[in-house]
N, C-alpha and C positions, 0 to 999 in steps of 0.2 A: 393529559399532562399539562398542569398550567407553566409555562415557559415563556419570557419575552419575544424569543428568541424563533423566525420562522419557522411555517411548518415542514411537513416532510416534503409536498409536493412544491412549495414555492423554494425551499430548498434546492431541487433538482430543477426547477427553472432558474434562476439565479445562477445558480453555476453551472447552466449553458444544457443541460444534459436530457432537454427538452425540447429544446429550442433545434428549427429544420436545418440549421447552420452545424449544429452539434457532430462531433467525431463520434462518438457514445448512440449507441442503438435504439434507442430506447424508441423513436417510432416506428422500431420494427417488432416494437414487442409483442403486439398483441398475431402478427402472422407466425412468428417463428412459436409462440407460446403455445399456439396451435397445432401447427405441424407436427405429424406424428413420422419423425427422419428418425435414423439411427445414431445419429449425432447430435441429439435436440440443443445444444451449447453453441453451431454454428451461427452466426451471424450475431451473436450474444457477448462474446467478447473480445475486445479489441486490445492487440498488444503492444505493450511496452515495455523499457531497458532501462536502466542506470546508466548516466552518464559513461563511468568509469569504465563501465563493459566495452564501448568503442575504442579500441586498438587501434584508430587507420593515423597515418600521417596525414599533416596539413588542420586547416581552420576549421570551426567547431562547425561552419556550415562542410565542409567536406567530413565531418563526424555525423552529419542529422543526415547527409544526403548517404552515406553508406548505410545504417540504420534505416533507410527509408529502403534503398534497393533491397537491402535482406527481407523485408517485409514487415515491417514495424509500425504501425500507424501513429507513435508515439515516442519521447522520450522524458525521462526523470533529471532534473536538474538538482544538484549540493546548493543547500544553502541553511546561513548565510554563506558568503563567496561568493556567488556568481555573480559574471558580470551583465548587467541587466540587457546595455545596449547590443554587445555581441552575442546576446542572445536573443533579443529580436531580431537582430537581423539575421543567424542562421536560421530562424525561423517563417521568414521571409523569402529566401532564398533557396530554402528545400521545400518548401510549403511540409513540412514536417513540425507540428505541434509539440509544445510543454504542456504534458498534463498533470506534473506535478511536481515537487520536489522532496528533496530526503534532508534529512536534517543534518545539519556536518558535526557538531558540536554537541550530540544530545548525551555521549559517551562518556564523555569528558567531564561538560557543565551540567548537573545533570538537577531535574527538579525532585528529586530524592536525599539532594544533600542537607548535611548536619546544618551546614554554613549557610548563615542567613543568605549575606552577598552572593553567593551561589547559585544558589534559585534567583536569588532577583536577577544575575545574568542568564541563566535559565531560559527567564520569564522574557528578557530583552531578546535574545537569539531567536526563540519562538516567535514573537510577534515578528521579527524582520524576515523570518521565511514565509512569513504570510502576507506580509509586503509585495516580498519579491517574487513569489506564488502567480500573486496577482496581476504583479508588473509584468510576467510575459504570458497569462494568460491561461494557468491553470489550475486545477480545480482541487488539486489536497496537497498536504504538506503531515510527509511522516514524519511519525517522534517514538524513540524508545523514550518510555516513560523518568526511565531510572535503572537504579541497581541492587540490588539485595544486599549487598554489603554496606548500604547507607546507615542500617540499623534494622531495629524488627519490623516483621509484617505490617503490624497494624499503622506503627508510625510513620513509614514510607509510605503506606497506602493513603494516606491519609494528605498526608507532607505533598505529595506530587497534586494529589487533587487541587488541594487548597493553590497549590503554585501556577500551575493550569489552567486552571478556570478562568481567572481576570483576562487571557485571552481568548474566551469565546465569544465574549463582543466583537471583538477586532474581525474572527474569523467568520462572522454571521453578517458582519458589512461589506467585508472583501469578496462574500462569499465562496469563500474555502477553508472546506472539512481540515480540523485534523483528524487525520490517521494516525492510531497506533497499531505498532506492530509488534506481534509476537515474538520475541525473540531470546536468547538464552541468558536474562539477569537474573534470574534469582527469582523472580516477580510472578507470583500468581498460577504459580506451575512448584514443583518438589523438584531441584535439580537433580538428585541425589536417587529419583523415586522411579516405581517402573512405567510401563508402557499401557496403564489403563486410568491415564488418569484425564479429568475432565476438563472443558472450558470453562466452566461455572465460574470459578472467581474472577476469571476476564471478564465474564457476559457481568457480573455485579460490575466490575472496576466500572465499565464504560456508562453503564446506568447510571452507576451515581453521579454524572456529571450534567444528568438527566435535559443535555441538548442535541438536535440533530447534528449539530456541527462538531459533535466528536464521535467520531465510530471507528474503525478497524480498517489498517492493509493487512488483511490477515494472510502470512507467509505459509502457505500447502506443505514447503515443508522444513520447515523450522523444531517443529514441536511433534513429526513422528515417530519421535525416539520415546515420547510421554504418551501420547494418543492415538484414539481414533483423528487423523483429521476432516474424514466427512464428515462426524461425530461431533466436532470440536465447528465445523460448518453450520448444522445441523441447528446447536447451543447455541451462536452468534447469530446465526440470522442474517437481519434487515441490518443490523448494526456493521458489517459487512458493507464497506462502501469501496474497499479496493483489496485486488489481491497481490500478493508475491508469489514465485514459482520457485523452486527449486529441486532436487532429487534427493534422496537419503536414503542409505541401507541401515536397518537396524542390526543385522547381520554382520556388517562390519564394524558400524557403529561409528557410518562417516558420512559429510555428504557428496553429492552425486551427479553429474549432469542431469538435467533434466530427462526423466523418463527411466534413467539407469538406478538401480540399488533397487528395493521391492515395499517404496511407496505406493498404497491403494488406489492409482486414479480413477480406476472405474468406480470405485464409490465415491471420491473426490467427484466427480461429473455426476455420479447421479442425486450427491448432496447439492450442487449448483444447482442445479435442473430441479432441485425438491423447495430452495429457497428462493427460487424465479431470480438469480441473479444476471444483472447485467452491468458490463463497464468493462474497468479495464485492469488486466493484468500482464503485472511486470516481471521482465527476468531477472533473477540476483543469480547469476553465476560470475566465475572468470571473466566469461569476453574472450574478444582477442580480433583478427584480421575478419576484411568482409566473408570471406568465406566460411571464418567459423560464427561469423551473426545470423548467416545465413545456417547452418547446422544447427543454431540454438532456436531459432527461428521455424524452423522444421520440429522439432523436438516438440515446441510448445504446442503446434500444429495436429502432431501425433498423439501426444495426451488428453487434451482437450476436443479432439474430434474435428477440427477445425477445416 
């Protein structure tokens, strides 16, 4: 792949995930790769929250330090929004890391629109969460891509690429990934369609932008209403840089705390374990008080083997 743009492995140095300082496993890969446990997933991935999900009273450092006692090695910061300095310093003061953030605005202003000014604020909101990614220090910055209601397939698909891309440079300096994430717009998936359908136009979408610095938070369970998602693992791959967690019944045709409703996770872990992933995945549920971060915390625990 000729590409300006670094490689895979100076990629994963760059943004820390090599390096003996690093939160991120990766130089325990080759013992745990090894190990023949019942849990082959333990010591492989490391968890994280959405801001939002912390429920506690008091300062964002009495937010990072509850998340840290539930058991969280990590937290998800909104942006744009955040504020930079009071989030160094919570992160100072819990010794609790940013290893990424979520996009606040990508709903809204979205790089799928008709409207030219649109995407060019789009294009401006994306580059500032990759600012501010890197201003406290971590390593991806999610983005729903767009919406189906922007217009047709072909011309959204198209429309978001082209508006996306100008910041793969910025993301290749700062070093940090965007991630996209799977999620219910319309996009790349038959909203309307059943339960066997595949990742393939995802795994195209993200090729076509044919750089390491854009790959996938791919959410486990977003899209089990549509697929396999070991299956949907499987298809993705290496492109697979971060995950999301969540539950769903197809049965009720709702979602679920994690581990509740009768999402696949044992194929889900033996799809991880098939694509040697490692890093970090986050919770998107509710939230709520320490003690239910600590439940969610458990949950993630219980699924993944942990």
């Amino acid at each position: 792949m000729n590409t300006p743009y670094p490689s895979r492995r100076q990629f994963l140095k760059y943004t820390g995930l090599l390096s003996a300082g690093s939160l991120l496993p990766f130089q325990l890969n080759g013992a745990h790769h090894k190990s023949k446990t019942e849990n082959p997933l333990a010591g492989r991935l490391y968890k994280t929250l959405k801001i939002g999900m912390i429920k506690v009273e008091g300062s964002l450092t009495d937010k990072f330090k509850a998340a840290k006692a539930a058991g969280f090695k990590g937290v998800e910061m909104n942006s744009p929004g955040m504020d930079i300095a009071e989030t160094r310093k919570a992160i100072e003061e819990s010794g609790l890391p940013v290893d990424g953030t979520v996009g606040s605005t990508h709903w809204k202003v979205r790089h799928t629109s008709p409207d030219k000014e649109v995407r060019a604020q789009a294009l401006a909101y994306l580059k500032q969460a990759l600012r501010d990614t890197h201003a406290v220090g971590g390593h991806t910055s999610l983005l729903v891509v767009g919406k189906g209601e922007d217009g047709p397939a072909d011309e959204i698909w198209a429309r978001s690429i082209e508006n996306i891309r100008p910041a793969i440079p910025l993301a290749a300096e700062l070093g940090v990934a965007i991630v996209v994430e799977n999620v219910w717009n319309q996009m790349h998936y038959d909203h309307d369609g059943d339960s066997n359908q595949t990742a393939d136009e995802l795994a195209r979408y993200i090729d076509e932008f044919n750089s390491p610095w854009v790959g996938m938070q791919f959410d486990i369970g977003n899209h089990w209403k549509y697929g396999s998602m070991a299956d949907w693992i499987r298809t993705l791959g290496k492109r697979i840089i971060k995950l999301d967690v969540k539950g769903f019944s197809r049965a009720e045709g709702k979602f679920t705390a994690i581990g509740e409703g009768d999402l696949d996770f044992a194929d889900v872990r033996k799809a991880l374990h098939e694509i040697n992933y490692h890093g970090w995945v986050a919770a998107e549920v509710k939230g709520g008080d320490l003690d239910e971060l600590k439940t969610i915390s458990s949950q993630m625990d219980r699924v993944f083997g942990l």
